[in-house]
C-alpha positions as CSV (number, residue, x, y, z in Angstrom):
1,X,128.9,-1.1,-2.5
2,X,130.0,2.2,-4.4
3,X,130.3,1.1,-8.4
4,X,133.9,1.8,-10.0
5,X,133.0,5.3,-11.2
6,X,131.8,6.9,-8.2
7,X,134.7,5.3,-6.4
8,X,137.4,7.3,-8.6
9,X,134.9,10.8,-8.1
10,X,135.4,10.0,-4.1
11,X,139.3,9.5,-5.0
12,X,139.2,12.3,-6.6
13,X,137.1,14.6,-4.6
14,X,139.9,13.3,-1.3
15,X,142.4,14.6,-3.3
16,X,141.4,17.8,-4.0
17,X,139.8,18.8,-0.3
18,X,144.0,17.5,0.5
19,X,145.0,19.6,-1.8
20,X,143.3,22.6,-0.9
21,X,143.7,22.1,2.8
22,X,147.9,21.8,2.2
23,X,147.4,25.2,0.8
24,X,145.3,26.8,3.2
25,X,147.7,25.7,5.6
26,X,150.5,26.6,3.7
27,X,149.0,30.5,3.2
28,X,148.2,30.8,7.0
29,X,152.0,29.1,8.3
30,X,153.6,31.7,6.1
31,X,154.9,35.1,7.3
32,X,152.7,38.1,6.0
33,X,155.9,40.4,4.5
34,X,158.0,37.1,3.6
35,X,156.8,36.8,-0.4
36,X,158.9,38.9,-3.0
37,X,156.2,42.1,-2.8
38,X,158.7,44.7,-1.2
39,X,156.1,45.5,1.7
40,X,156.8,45.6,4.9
41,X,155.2,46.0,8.2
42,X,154.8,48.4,10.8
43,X,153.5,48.6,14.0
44,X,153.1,51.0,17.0
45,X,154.8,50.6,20.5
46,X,152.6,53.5,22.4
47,X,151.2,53.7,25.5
48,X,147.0,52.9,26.1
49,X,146.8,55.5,28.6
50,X,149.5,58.8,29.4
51,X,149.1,61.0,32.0
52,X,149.7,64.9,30.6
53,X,150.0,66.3,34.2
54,X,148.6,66.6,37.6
55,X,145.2,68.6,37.7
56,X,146.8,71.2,40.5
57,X,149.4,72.2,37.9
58,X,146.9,74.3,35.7
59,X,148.0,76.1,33.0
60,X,151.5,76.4,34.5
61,X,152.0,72.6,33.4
62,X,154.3,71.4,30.4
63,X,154.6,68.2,28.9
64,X,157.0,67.3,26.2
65,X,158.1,63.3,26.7
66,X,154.6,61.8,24.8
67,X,156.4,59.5,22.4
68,X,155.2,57.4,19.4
69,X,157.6,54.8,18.8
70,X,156.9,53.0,14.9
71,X,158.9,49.7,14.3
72,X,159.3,48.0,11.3
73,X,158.7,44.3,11.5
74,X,161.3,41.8,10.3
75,X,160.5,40.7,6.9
76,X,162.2,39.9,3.2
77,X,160.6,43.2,2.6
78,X,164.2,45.7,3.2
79,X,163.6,49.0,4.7
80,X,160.2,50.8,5.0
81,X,160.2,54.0,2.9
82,X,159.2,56.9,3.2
83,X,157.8,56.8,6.6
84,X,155.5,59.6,8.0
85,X,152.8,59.7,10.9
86,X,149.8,62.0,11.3
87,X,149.0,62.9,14.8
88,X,145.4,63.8,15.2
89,X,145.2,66.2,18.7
90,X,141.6,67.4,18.2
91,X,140.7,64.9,20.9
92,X,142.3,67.4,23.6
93,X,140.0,70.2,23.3
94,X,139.4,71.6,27.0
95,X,142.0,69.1,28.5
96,X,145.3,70.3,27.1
97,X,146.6,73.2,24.9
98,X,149.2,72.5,22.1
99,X,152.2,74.6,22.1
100,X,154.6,75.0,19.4
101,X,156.6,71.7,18.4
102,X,159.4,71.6,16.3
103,X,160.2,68.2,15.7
104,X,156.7,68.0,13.7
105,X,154.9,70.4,11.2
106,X,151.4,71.0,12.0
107,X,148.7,72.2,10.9
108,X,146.0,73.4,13.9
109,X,145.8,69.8,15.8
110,X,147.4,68.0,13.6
111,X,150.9,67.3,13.3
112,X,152.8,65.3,10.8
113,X,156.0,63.4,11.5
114,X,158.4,62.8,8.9
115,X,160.5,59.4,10.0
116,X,162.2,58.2,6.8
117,X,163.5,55.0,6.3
118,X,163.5,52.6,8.6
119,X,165.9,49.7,8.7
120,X,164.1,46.4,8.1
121,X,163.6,45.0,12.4
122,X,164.2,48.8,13.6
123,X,162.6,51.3,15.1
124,X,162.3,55.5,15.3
125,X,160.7,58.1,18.1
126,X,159.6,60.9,17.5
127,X,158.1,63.5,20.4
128,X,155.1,65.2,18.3
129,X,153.3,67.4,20.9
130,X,154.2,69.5,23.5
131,X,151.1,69.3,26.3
132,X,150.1,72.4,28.2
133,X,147.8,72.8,31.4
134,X,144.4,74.3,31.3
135,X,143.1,75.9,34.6
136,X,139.8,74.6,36.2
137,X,140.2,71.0,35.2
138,X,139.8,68.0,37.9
139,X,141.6,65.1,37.8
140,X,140.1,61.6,35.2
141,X,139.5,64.2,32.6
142,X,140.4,63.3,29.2
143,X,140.6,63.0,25.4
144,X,142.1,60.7,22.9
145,X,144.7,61.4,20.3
146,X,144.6,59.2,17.0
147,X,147.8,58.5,14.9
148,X,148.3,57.1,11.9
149,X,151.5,55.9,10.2
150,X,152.4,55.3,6.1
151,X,155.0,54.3,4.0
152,X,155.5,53.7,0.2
153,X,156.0,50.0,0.7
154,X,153.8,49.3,4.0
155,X,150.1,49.3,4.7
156,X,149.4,51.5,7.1
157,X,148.5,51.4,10.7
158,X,146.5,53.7,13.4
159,X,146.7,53.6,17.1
160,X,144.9,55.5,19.6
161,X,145.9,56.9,23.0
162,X,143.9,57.8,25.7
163,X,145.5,61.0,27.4
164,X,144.6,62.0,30.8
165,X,144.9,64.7,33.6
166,X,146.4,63.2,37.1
167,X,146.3,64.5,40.0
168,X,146.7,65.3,42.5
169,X,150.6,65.9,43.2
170,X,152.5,65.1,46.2
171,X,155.0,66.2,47.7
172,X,157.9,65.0,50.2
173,X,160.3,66.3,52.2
174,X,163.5,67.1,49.4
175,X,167.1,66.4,51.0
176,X,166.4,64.4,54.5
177,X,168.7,63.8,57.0
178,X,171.9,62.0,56.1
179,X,173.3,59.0,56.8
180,X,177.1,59.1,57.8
181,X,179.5,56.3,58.7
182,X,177.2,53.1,56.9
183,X,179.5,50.1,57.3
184,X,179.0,47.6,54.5
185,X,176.4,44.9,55.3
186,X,174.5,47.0,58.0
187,X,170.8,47.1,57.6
188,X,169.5,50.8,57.8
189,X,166.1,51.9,58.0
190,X,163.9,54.8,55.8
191,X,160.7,56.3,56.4
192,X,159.1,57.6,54.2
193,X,156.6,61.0,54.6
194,X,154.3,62.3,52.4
195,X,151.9,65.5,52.1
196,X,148.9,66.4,49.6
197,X,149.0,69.9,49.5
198,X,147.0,70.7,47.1
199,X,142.8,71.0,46.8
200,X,142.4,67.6,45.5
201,X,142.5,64.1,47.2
202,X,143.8,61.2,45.7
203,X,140.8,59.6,44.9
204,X,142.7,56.1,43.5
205,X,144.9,55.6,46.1
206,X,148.8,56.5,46.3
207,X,152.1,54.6,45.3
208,X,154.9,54.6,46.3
209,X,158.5,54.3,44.3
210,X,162.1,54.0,46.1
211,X,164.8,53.6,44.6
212,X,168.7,53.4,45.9
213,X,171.9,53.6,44.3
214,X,174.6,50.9,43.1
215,X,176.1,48.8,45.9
216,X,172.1,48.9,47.9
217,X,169.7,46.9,48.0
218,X,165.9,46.7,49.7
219,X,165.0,44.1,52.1
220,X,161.5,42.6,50.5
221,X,159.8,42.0,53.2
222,X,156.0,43.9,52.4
223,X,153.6,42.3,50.4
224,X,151.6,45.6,49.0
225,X,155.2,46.1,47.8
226,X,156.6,44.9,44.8
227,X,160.5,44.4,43.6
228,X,162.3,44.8,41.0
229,X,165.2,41.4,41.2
230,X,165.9,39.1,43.8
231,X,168.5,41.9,45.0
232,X,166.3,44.7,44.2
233,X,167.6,48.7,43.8
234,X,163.8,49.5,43.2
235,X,160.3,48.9,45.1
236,X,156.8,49.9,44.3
237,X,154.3,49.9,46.9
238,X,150.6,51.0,46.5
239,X,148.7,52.1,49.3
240,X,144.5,52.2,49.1
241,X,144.4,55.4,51.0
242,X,143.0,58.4,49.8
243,X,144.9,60.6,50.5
244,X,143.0,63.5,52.0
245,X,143.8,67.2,50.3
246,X,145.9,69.2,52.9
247,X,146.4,65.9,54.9
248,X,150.4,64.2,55.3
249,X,151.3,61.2,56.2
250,X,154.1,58.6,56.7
251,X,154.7,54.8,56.4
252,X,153.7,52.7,58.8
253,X,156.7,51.5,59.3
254,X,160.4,51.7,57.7
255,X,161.6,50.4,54.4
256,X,165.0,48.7,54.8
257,X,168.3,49.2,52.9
258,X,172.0,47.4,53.0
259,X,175.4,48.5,52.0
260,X,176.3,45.3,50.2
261,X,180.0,44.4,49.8
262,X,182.7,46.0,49.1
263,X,180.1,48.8,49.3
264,X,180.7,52.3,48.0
265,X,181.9,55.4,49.1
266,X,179.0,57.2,48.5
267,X,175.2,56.1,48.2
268,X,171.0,57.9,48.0
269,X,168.5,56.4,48.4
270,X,165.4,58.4,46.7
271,X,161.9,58.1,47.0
272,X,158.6,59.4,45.4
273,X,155.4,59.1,45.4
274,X,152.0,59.2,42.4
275,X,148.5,59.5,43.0
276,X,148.2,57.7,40.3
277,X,149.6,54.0,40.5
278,X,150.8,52.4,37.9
279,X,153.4,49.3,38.5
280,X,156.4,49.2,36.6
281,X,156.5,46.0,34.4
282,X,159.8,45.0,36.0
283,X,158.8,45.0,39.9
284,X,157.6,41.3,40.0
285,X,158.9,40.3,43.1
286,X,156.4,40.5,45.8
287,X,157.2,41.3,49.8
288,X,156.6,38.0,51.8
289,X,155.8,40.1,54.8
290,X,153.0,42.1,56.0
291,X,151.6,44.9,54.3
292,X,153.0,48.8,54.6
293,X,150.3,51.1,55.5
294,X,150.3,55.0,55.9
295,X,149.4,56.7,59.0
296,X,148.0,60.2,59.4
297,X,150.6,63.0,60.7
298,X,150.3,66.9,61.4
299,X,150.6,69.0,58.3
300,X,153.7,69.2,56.2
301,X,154.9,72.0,54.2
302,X,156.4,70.3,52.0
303,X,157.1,71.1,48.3
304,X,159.5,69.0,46.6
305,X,158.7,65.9,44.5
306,X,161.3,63.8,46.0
307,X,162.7,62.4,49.3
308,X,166.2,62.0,49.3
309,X,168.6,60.7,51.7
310,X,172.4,61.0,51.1
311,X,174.9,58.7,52.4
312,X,178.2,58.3,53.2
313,X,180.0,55.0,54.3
314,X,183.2,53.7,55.9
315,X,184.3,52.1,53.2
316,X,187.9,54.5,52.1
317,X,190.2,55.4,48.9
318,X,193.6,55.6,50.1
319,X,196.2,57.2,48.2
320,X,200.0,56.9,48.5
321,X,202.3,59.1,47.0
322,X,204.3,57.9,44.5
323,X,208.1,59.8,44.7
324,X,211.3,59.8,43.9
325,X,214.8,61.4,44.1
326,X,216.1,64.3,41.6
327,X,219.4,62.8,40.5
328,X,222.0,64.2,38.5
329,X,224.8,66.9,38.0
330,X,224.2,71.0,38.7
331,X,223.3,72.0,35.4
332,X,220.8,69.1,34.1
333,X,217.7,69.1,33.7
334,X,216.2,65.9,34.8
335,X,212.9,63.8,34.7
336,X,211.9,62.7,37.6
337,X,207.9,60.9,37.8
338,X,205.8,61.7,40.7
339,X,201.9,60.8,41.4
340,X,199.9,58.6,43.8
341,X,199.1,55.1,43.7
342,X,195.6,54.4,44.3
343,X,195.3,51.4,46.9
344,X,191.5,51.3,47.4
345,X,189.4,49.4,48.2
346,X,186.6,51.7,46.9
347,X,186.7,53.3,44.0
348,X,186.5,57.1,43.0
349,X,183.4,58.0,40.0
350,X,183.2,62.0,40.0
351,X,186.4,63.6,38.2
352,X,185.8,66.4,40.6
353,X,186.0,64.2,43.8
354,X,189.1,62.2,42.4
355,X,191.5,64.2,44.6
356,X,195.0,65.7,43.8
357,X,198.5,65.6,45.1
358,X,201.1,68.4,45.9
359,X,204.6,68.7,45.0
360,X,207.2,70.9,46.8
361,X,210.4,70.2,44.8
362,X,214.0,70.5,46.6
363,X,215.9,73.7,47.9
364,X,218.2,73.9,44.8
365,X,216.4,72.9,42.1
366,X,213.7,74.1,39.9
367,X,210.6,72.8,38.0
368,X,211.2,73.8,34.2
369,X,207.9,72.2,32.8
370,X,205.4,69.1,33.8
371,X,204.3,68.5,30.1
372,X,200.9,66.7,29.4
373,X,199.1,65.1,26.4
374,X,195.4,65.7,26.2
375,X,193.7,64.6,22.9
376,X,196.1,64.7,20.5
377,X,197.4,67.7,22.2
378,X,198.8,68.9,25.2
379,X,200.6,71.8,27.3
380,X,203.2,72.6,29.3
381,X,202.2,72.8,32.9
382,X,199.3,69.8,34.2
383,X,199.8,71.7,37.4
384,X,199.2,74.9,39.0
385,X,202.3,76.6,39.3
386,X,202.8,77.9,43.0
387,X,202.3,81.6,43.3
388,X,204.7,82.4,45.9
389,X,208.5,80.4,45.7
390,X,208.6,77.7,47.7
391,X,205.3,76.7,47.2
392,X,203.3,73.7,46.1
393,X,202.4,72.7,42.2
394,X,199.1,71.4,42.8
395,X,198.1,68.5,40.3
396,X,194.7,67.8,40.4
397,X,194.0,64.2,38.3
398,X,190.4,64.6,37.5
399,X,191.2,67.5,35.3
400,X,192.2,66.8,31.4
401,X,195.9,67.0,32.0
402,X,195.9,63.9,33.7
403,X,193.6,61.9,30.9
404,X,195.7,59.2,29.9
405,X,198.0,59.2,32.8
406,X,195.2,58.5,35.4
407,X,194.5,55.1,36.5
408,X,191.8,53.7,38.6
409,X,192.4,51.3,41.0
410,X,196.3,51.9,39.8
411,X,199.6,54.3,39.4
412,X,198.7,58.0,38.3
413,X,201.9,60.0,37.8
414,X,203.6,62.2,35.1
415,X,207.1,63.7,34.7
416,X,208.4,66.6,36.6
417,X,211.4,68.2,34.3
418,X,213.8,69.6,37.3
419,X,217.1,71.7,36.6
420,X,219.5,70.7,39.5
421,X,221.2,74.4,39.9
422,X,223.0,73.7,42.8
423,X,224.2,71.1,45.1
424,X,222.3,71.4,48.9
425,X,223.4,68.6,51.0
426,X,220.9,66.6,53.0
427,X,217.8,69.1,50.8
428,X,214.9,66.7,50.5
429,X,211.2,68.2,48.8
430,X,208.0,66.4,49.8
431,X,204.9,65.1,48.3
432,X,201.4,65.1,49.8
433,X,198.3,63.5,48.2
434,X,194.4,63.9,49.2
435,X,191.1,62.7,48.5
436,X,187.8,63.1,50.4
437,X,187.8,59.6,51.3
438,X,191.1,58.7,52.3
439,X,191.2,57.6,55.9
440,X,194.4,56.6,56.4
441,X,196.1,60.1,56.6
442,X,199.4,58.2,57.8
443,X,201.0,57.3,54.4
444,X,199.8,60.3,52.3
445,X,203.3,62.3,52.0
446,X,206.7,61.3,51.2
447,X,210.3,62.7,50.6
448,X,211.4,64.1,47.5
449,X,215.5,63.6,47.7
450,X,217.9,65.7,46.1
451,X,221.4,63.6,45.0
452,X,223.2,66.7,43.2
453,X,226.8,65.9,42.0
454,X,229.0,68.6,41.2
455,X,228.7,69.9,37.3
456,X,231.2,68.8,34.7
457,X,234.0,71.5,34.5
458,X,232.8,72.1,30.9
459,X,229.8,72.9,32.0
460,X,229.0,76.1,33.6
461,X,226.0,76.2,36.5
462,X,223.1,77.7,35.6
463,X,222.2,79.2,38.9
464,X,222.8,83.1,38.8
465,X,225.2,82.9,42.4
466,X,227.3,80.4,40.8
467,X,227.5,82.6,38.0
468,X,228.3,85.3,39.6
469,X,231.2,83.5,41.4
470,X,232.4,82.3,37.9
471,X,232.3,85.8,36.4
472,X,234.4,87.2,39.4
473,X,237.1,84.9,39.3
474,X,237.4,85.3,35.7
475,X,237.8,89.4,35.9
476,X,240.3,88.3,39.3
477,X,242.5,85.9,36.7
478,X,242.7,88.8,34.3
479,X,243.3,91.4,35.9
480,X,246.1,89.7,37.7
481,X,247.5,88.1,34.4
482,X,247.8,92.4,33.0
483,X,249.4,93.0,36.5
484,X,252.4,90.6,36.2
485,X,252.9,91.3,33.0
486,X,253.3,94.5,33.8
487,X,256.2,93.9,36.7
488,X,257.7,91.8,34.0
489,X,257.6,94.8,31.1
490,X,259.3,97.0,34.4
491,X,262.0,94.5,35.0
């Protein structure tokens, strides 16, 4: 039995190991920039490992895209002040030279980075170094650069990046064979061919990267391949093989591709490949089927970092012209809108592929202006003028004069201002309108009317014959008014 006093010193003693373990939980629960101190945190978002360039390259090789990304971690703290990082190149002595950088000030190897404020929960990038090659060096070699980032309200921080030389590079074939006529939903098949044409081999094995354009998707269907989506537009395969220097090679068998629906009128697929495999993070769908592997082929002379296969599909953009009839009396000049309606189903993305249409107005008439609005300002003519009478004006939509007329998917059309100088019965101008991909030639022109009605007696032509006409009969009623006044004066 504990006597009444050492009872209350056990009381007491509970309460105080409560107390302090409520505020030891307290401190540890509580966010490390959350008090009232004004300090902030940062933190680096940088690579572990960067490749500078492929040992083959030598001194010819340039690297510029090394970035160190500093973030400023949400807090009560406000912005971080002040921010600068000190890059610390030393490390790359006999790996890499340093050329000159401007975005940074240096100083020999090291460079110093002024970021400024950062916005409390943002970020900044800077690119401090730009890499060049030395000759002589094999591929693993390597150094380390050290950073190290301040700010008047933030401890600071310093990260570390192991930088080495790849190699060695590979090429493939550049701009392969086309594809022409892919119908939407038909599975096509790519092979892809590689050659090492340099003095190294790929000691770590090769990977391969494919990627395809919007409205494609790879079939997953290799398990040494991984995916990026359950409809992916990118795969990553990595093949053990070393590949042998001088030696080429090709898949094993094809990669395979579909034109989903509606489809486009264009697609690429593109394709490269490393000797120095790294996954993307986002390829995390594995093939189900069996593995790709690369057999041996004669030598290749090839020397471009890419495969890439152009395509073009059946899938069509058809234009209609969009006309009407100049109407009104000889002497007016009249508005008349003409264009092209754009019935699809696929859908145009280069200005310079978007196609035109051609205006040939009616005998008797004459096109005074086509005006245009183009950022708060315009012009006179959105068409080329013919050169020769009788010719077309040839409206092209892509171009700036047709900015805020042109539709997608809709009407694009803009006012012709036509003078009616004379009346020509049955006279009809035409319309035509073209596109690369319009496959329905049928309906691309139409019939530009001409319903003249005589001019108002008050209001002379305009056309230099009736003119003329009115001119002669004016001198033919004076002349003959003098005569007979004349014979009257002898009478």
């Amino acid at each position: 039995m504990l006597s009444p006093i050492r009872k209350r010193v056990v009381r007491h003693m509970a309460a105080l190991l409560s107390g302090l373990a409520a505020a030891v939980l307290a401190m540890s629960s509580a966010p490390a920039a959350a008090d009232d101190s004004g300090q902030v945190v940062l933190r680096f978002e940088t690579a572990a490992t960067y490749v500078m360039y492929n040992a083959d390259e030598g001194a010819e090789a340039r690297d510029d895209d090394f970035v160190v990304p500093v973030f400023v971690g949400a807090s009560k703290g406000g912005p971080a002040r002040n921010v600068r990082v000190v890059v610390d190149a030393s490390g790359l002595t006999g790996v890499a030279r340093l050329g000159e950088n401007r975005a940074c000030t240096s100083e020999g190897p090291i460079y110093t980075c002024v970021y400024g404020d950062l916005q409390n929960g943002d970020g900044e990038s800077y690119r401090p170094l730009t890499l060049l090659g030395v000759d002589g060096v094999r591929p693993g070699a390597a150094g380390t650069v050290t950073y190290t980032a301040t700010a008047d309200n933030a401890a600071p921080i310093t990260g570390t990046t192991r930088m080495t030389v790849g190699g060695p590079t590979l090429s493939a074939p550049g701009r392969e064979k086309g594809v022409s006529g892919l119908a939407p939903g038909t599975p096509t098949n790519l092979t892809p061919r590689l050659a090492n044409n340099t003095r190294f081999p790929a000691t770590k094995g090769v990977a391969l990267q494919v990627d395809v354009s919007d409205g494609v998707t790879l079939t997953a269907r290799h398990s040494n391949c991984f995916y990026a989506g359950p409809a992916p537009t990118s795969a990553w395969c990595t093949f053990p093989t070393k590949a042998a220097a001088g030696a080429a090679y090709r898949t094993s068998a094809p990669l395979v591709y579909t034109l989903t629906p509606p489809g486009q009128l264009t697609a690429e697929v593109v394709y490269t490949w490393s000797s120095a495999p790294q996954k993307p993070a986002d390829h995390t769908v594995r093939g189900t089927g069996g593995p790709l592997t690369l057999v041996p082929t004669a030598s290749q002379a090839f020397g471009d970092s890419h495969g890439r296969v152009g395509i073009t599909t059946t899938v069509q953009t058809d234009y209609r012209p969009v006309a009407a009839a100049v109407r009104g009396r000889v002497g007016n000049t009249v508005k008349v809108r003409l264009g092209l309606a754009d019935l699809g189903p696929g859908r145009i993305r280069g200005a310079e592929e978007m196609g035109r249409f051609e205006v040939i107005p009616p005998e008797g008439t004459t096109v005074t202006s086509i005006p245009y609005e183009f950022e708060e300002d315009g012009g006179k003519w959105a068409c080329d003028r013919p050169k020769k009478p009788g010719g077309a004006f040839v409206c092209e939509i892509g171009s700036d004069s047709f900015f805020d007329v042109r539709h997608e998917g809709g009407t694009t059309a803009i006012d012709f201002h036509i003078r009616i100088d004379r009346q020509v019965p049955g006279a009809q101008g035409s319309i035509r309108t073209y596109n690369p991909f319009d496959r329905t030639p049928a309906n691309d022109v139409a019939v530009i009317p001409l319903e003249a009605l005589p001019a108002p007696f008050y209001l002379p032509s305009r056309h230099p014959a009736v003119w003329t006409a009115v001119a002669v009969g004016a001198v033919v009623v004076v002349v003959a008014g003098v005569l007979y006044r004349r014979r009257r004066g002898a009478a």
